[in-house]
PDB file of N, CA, C and O in Angstrom, chain B, residues numbered from 101:
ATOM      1  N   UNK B 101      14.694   8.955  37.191  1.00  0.00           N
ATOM      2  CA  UNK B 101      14.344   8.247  35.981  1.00  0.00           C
ATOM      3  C   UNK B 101      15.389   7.176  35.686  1.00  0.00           C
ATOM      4  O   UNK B 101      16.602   7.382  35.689  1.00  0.00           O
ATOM      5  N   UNK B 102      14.895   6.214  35.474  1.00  0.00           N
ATOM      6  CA  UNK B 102      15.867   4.802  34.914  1.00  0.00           C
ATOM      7  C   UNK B 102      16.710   5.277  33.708  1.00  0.00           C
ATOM      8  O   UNK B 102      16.418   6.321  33.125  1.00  0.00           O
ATOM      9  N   UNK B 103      17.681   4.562  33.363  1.00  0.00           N
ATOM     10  CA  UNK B 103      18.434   4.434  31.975  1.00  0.00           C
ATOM     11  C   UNK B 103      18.074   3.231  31.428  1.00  0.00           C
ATOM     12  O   UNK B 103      18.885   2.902  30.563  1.00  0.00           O
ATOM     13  N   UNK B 104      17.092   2.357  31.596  1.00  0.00           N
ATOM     14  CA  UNK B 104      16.806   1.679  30.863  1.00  0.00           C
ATOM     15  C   UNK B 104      15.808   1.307  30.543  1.00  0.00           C
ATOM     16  O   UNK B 104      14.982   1.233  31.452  1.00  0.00           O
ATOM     17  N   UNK B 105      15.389   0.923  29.263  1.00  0.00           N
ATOM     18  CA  UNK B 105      14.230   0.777  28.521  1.00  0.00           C
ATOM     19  C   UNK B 105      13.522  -0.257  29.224  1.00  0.00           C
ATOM     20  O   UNK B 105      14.222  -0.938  29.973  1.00  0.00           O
ATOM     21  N   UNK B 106      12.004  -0.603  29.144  1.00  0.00           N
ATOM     22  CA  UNK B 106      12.080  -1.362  29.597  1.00  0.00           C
ATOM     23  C   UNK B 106      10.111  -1.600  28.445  1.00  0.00           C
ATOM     24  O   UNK B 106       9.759  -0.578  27.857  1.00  0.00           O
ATOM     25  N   UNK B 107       9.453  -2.479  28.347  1.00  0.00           N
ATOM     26  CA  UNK B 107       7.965  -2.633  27.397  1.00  0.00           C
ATOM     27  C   UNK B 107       7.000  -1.314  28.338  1.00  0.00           C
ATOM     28  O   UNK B 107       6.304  -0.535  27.688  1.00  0.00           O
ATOM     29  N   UNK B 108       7.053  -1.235  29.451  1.00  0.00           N
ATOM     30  CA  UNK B 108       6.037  -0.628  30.266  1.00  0.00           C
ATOM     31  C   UNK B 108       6.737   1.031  29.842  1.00  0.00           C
ATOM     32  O   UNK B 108       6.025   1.792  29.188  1.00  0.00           O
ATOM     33  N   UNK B 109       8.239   1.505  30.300  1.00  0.00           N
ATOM     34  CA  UNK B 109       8.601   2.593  30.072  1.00  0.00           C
ATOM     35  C   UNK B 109      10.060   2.789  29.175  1.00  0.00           C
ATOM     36  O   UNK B 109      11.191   2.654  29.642  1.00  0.00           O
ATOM     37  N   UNK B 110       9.790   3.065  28.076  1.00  0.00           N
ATOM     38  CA  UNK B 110      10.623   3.111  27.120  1.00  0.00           C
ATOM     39  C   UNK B 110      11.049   4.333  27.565  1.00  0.00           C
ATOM     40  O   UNK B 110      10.473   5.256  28.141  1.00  0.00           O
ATOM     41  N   UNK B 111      12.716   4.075  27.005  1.00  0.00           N
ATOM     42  CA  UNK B 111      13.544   5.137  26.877  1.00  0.00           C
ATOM     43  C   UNK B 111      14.210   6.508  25.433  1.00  0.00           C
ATOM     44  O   UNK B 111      14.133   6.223  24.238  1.00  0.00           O
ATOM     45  N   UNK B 112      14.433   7.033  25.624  1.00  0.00           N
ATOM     46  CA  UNK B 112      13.978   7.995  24.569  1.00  0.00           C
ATOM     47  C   UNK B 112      15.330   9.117  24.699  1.00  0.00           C
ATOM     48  O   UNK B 112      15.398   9.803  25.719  1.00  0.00           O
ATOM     49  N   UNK B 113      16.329   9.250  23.677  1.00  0.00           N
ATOM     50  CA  UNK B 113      17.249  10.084  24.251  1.00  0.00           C
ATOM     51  C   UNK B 113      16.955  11.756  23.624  1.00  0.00           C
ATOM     52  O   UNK B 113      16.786  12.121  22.461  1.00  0.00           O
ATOM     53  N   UNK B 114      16.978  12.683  25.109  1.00  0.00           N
ATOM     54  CA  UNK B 114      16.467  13.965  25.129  1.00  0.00           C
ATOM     55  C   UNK B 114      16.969  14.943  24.104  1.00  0.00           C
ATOM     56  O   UNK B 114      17.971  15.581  24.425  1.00  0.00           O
ATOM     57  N   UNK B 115      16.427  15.170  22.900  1.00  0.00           N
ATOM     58  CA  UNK B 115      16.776  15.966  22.347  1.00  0.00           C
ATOM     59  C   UNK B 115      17.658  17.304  22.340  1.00  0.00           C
ATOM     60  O   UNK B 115      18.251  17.720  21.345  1.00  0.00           O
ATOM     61  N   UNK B 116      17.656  17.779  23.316  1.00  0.00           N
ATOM     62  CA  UNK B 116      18.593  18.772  23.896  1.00  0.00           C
ATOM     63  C   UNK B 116      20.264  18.324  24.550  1.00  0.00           C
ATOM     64  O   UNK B 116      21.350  18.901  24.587  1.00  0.00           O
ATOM     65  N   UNK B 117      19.891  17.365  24.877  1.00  0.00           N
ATOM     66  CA  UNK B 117      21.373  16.952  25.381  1.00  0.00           C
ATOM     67  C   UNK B 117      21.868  15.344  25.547  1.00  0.00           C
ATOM     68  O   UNK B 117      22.908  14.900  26.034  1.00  0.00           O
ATOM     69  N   UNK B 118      20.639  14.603  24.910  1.00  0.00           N
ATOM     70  CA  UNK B 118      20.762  13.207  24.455  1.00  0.00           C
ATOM     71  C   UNK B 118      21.043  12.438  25.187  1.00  0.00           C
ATOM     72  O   UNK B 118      21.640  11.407  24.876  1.00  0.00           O
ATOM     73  N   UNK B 119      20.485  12.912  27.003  1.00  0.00           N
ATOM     74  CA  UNK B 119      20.373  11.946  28.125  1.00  0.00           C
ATOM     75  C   UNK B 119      19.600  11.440  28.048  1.00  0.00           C
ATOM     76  O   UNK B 119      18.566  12.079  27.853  1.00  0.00           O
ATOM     77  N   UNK B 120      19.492   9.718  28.154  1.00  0.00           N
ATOM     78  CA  UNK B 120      18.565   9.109  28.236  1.00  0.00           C
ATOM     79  C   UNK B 120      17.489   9.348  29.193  1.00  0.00           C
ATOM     80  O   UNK B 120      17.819   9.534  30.364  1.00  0.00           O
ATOM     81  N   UNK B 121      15.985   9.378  28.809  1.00  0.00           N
ATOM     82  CA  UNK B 121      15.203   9.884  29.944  1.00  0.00           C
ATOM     83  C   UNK B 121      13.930   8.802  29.711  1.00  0.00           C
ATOM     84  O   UNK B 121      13.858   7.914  28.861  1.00  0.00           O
ATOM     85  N   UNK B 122      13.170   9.090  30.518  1.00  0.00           N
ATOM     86  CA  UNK B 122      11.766   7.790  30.157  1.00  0.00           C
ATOM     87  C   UNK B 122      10.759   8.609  30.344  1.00  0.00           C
ATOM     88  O   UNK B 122      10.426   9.561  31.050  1.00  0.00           O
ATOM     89  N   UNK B 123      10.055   7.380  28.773  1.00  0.00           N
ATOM     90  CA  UNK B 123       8.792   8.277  27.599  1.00  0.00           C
ATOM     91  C   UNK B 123       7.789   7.583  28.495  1.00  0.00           C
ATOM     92  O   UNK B 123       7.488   6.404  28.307  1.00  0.00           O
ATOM     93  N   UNK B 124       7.066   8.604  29.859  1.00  0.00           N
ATOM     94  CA  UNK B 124       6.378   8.266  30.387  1.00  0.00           C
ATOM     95  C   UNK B 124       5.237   9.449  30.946  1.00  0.00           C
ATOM     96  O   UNK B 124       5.451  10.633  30.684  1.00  0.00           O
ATOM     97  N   UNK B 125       4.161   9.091  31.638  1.00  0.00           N
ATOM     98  CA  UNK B 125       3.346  10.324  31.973  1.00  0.00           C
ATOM     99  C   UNK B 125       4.142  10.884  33.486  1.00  0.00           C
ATOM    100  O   UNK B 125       3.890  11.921  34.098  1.00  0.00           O
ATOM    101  N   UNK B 126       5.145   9.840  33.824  1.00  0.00           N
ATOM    102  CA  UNK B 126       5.495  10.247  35.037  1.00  0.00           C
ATOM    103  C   UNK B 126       6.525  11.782  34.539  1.00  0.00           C
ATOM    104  O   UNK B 126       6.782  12.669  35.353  1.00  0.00           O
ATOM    105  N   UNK B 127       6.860  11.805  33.486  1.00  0.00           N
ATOM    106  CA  UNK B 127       7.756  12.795  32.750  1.00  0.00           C
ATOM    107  C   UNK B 127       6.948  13.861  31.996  1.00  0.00           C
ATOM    108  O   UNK B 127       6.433  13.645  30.899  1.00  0.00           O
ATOM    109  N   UNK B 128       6.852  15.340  32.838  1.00  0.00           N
ATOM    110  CA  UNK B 128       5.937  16.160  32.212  1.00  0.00           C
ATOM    111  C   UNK B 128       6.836  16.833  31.250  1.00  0.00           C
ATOM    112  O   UNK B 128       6.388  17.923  30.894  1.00  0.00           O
ATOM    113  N   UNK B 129       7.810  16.553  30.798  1.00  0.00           N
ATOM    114  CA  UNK B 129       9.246  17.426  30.162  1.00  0.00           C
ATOM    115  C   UNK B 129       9.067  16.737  28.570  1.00  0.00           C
ATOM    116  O   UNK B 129       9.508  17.153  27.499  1.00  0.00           O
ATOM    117  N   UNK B 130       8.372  15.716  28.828  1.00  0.00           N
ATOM    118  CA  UNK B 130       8.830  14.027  27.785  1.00  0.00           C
ATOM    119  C   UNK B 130       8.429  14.970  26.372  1.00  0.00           C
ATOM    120  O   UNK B 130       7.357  15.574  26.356  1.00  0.00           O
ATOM    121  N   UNK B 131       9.572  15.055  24.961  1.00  0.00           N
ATOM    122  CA  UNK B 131      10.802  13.926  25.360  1.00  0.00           C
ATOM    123  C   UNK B 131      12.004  14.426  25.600  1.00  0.00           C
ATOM    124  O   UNK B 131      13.036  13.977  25.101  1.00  0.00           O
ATOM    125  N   UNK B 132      11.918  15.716  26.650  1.00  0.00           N
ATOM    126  CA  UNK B 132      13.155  16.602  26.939  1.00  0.00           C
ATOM    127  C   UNK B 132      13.298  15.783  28.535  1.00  0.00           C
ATOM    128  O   UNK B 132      12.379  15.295  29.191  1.00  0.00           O
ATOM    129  N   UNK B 133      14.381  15.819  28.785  1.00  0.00           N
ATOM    130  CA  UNK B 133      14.873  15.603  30.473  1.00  0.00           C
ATOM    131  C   UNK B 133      13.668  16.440  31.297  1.00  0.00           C
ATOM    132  O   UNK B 133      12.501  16.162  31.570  1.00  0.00           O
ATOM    133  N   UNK B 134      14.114  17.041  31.431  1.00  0.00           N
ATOM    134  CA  UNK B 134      14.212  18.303  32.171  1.00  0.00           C
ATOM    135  C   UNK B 134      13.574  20.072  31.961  1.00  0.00           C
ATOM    136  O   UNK B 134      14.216  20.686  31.109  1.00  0.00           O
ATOM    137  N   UNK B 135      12.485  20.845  32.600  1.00  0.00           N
ATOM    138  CA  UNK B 135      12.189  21.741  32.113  1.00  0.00           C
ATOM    139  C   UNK B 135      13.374  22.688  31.222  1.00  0.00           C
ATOM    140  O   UNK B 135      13.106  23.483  30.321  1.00  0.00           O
ATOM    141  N   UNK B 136      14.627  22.381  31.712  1.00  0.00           N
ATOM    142  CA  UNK B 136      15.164  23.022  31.350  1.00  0.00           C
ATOM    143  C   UNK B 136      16.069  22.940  29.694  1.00  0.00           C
ATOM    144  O   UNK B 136      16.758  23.609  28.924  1.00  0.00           O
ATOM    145  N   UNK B 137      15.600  21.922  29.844  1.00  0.00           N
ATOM    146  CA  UNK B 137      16.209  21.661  28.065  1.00  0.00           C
ATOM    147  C   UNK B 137      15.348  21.385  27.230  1.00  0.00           C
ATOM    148  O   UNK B 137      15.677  21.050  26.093  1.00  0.00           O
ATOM    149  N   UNK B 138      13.631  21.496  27.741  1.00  0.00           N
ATOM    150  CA  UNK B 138      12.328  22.112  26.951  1.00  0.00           C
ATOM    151  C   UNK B 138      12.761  23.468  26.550  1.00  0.00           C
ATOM    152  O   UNK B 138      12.656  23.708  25.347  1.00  0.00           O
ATOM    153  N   UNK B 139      13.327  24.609  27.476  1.00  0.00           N
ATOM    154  CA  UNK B 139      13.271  25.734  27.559  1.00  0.00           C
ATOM    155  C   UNK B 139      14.390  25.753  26.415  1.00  0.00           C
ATOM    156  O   UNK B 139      14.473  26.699  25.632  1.00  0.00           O
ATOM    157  N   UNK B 140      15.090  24.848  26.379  1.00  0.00           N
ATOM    158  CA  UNK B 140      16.677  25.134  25.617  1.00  0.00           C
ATOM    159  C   UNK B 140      16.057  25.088  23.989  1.00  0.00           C
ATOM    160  O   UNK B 140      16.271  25.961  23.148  1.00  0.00           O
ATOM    161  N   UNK B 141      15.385  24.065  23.820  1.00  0.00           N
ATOM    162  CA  UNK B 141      14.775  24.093  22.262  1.00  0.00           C
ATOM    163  C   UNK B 141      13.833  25.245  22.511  1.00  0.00           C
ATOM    164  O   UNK B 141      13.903  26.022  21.559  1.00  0.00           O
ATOM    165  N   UNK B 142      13.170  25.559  23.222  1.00  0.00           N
ATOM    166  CA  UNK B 142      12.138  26.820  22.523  1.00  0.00           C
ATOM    167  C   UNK B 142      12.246  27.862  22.142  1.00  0.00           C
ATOM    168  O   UNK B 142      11.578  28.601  21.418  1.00  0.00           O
ATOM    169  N   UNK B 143      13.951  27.979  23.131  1.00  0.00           N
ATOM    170  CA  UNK B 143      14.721  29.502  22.691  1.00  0.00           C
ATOM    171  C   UNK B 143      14.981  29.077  21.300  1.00  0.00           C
ATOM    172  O   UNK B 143      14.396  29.691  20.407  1.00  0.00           O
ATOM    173  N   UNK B 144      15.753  28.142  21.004  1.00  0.00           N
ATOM    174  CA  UNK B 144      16.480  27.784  19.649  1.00  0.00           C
ATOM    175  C   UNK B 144      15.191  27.780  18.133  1.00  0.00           C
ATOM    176  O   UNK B 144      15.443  28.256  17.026  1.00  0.00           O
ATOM    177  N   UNK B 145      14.135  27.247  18.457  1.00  0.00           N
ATOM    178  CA  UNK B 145      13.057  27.277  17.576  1.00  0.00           C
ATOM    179  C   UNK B 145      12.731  28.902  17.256  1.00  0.00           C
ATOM    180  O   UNK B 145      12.533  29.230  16.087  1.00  0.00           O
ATOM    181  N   UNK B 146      12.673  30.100  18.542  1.00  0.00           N
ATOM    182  CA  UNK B 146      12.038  31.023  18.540  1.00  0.00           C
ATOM    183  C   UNK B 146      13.424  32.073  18.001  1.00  0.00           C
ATOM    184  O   UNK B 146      13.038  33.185  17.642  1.00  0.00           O
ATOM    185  N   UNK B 147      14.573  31.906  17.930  1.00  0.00           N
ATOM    186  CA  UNK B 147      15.933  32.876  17.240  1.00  0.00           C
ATOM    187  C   UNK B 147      15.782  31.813  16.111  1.00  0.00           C
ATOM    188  O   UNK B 147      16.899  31.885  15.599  1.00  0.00           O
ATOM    189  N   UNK B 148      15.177  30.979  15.485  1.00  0.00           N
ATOM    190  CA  UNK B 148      15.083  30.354  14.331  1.00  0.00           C
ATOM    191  C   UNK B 148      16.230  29.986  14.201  1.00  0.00           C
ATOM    192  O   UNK B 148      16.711  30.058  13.070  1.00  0.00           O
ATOM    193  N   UNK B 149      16.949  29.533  15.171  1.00  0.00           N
ATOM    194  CA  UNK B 149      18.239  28.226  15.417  1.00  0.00           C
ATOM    195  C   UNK B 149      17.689  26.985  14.680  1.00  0.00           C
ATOM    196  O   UNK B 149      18.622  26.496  14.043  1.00  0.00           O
ATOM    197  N   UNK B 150      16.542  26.271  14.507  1.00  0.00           N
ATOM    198  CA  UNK B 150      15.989  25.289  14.145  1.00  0.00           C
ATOM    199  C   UNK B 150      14.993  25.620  13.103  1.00  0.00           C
ATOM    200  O   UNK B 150      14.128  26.494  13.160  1.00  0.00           O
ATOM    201  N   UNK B 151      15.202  24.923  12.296  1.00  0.00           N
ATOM    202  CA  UNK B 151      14.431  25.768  10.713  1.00  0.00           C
ATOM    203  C   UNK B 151      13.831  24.451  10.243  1.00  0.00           C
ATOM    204  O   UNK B 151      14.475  23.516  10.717  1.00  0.00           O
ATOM    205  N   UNK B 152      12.700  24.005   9.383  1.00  0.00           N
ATOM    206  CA  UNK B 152      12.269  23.105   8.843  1.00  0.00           C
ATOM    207  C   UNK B 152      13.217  23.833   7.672  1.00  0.00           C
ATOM    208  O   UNK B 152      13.641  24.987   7.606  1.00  0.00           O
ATOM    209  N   UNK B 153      13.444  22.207   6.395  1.00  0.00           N
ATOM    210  CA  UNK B 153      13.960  22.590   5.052  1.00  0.00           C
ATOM    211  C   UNK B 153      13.247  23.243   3.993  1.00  0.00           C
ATOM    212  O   UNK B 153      13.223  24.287   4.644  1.00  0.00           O
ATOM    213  N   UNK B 154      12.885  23.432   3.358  1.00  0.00           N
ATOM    214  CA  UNK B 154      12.066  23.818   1.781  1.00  0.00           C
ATOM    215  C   UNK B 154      11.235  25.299   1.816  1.00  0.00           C
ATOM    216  O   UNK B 154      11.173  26.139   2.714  1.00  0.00           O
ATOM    217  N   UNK B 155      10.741  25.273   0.725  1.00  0.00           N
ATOM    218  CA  UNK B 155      10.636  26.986   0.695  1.00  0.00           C
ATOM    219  C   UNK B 155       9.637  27.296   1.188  1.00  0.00           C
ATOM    220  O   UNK B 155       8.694  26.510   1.279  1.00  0.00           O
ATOM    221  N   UNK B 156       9.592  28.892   1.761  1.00  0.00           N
ATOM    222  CA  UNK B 156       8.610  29.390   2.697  1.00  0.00           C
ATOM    223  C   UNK B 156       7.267  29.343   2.058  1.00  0.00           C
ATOM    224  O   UNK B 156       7.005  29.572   0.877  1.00  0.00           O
ATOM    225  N   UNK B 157       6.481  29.022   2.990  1.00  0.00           N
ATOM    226  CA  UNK B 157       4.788  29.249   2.192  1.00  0.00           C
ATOM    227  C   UNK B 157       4.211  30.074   3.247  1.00  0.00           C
ATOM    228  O   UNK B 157       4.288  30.034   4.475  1.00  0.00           O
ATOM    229  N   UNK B 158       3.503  30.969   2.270  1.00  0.00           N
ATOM    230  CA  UNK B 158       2.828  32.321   2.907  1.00  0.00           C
ATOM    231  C   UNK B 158       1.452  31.904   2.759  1.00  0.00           C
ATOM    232  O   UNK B 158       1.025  31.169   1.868  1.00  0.00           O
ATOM    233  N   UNK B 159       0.555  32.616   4.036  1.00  0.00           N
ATOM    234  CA  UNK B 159      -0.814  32.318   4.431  1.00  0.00           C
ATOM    235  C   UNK B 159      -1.469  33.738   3.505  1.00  0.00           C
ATOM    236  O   UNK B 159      -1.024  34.534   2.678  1.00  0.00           O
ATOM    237  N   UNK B 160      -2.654  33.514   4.141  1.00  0.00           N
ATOM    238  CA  UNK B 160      -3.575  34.124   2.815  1.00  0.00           C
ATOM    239  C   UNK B 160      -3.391  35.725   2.942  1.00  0.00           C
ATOM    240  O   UNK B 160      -4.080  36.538   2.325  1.00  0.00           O
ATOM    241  N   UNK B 161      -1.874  36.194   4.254  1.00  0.00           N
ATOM    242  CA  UNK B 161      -1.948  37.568   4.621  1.00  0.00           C
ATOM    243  C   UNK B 161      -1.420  38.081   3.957  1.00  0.00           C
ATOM    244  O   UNK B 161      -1.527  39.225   3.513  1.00  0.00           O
ATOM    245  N   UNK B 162      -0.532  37.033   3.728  1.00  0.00           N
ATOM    246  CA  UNK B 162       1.189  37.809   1.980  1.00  0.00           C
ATOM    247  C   UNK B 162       0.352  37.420   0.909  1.00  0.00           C
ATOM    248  O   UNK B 162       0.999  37.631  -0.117  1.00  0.00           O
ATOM    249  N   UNK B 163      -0.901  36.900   0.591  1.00  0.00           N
ATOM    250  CA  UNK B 163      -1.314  36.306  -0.706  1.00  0.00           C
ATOM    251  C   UNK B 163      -1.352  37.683  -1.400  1.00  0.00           C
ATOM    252  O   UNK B 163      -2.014  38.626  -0.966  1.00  0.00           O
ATOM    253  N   UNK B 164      -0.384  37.738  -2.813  1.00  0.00           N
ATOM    254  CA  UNK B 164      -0.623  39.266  -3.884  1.00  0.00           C
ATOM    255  C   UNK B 164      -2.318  39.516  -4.182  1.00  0.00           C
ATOM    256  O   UNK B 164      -2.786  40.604  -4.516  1.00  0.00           O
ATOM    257  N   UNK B 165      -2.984  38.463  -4.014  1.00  0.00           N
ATOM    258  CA  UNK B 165      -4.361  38.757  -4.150  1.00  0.00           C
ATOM    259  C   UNK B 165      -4.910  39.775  -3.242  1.00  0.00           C
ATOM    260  O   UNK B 165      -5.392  40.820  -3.679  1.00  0.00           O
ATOM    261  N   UNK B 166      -4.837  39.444  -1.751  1.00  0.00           N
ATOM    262  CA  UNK B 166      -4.835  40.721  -0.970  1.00  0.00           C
ATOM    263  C   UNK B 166      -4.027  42.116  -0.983  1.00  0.00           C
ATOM    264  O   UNK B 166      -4.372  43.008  -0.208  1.00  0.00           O
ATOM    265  N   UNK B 167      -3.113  42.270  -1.734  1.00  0.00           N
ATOM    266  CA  UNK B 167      -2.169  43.237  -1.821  1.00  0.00           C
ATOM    267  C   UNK B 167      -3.241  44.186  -2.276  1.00  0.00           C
ATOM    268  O   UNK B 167      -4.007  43.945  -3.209  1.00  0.00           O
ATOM    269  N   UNK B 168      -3.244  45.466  -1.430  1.00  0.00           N
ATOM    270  CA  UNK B 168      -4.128  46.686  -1.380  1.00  0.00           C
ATOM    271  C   UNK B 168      -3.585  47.361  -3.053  1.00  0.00           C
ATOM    272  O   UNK B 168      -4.465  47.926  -3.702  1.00  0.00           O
ATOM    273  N   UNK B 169      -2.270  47.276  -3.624  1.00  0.00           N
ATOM    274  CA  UNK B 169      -1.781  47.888  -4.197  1.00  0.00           C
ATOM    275  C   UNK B 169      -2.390  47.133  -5.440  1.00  0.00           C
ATOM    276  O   UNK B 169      -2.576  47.847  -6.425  1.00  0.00           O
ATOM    277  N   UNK B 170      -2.735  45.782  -5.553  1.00  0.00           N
ATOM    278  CA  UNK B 170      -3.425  45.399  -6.859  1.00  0.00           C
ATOM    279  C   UNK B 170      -5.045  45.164  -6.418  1.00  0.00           C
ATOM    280  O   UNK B 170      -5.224  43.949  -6.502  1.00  0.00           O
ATOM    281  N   UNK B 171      -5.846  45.585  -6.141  1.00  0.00           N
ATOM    282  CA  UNK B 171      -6.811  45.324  -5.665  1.00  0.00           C
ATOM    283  C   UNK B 171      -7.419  45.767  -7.110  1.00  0.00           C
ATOM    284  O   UNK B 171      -6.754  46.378  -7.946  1.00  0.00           O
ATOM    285  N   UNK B 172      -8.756  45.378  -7.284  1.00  0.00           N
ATOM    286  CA  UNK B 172      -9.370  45.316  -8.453  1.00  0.00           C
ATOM    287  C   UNK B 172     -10.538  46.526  -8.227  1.00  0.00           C
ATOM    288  O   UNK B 172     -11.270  46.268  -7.271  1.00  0.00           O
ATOM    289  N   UNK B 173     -10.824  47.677  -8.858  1.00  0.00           N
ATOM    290  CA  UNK B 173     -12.116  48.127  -8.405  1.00  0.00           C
ATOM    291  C   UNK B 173     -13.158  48.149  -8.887  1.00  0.00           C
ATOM    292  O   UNK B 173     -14.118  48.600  -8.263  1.00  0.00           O
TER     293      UNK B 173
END
């Protein structure tokens, strides 16, 4: 892969280790280098190393409406 940008294949630095790599279909990794620093964020996303900010929102499984314990009869 080139280090340089170019209109046809832009360059893009790899999130995992901020080597420049190119944002192309020739790059099945894109926009990581390398399978292996895909693999490096997925561990980090999945031990919740990488967190979005603001407060948790619960799906309709935590909704107190479903809570067996207030259920209406």
């Amino acid at each position: 892969m080139s280090d340089r940008a170019t209109p046809e294949t832009p360059t893009v630095a790899c999130p995992t280790c901020k080597k420049p790599t190119e944002w192309s279909t020739k790059n099945p990794y894109r926009p990581f280098c390398s399978e292996r620093c895909k693999l490096i964020d997925l561990g980090e996303w999945a031990s919740e190393g990488h967190k979005i900010p603001g407060q948790p929102v619960f799906d309709d499984v935590m909704s107190e409406d479903l809570d067996p314990s207030k259920t209406r009869h």
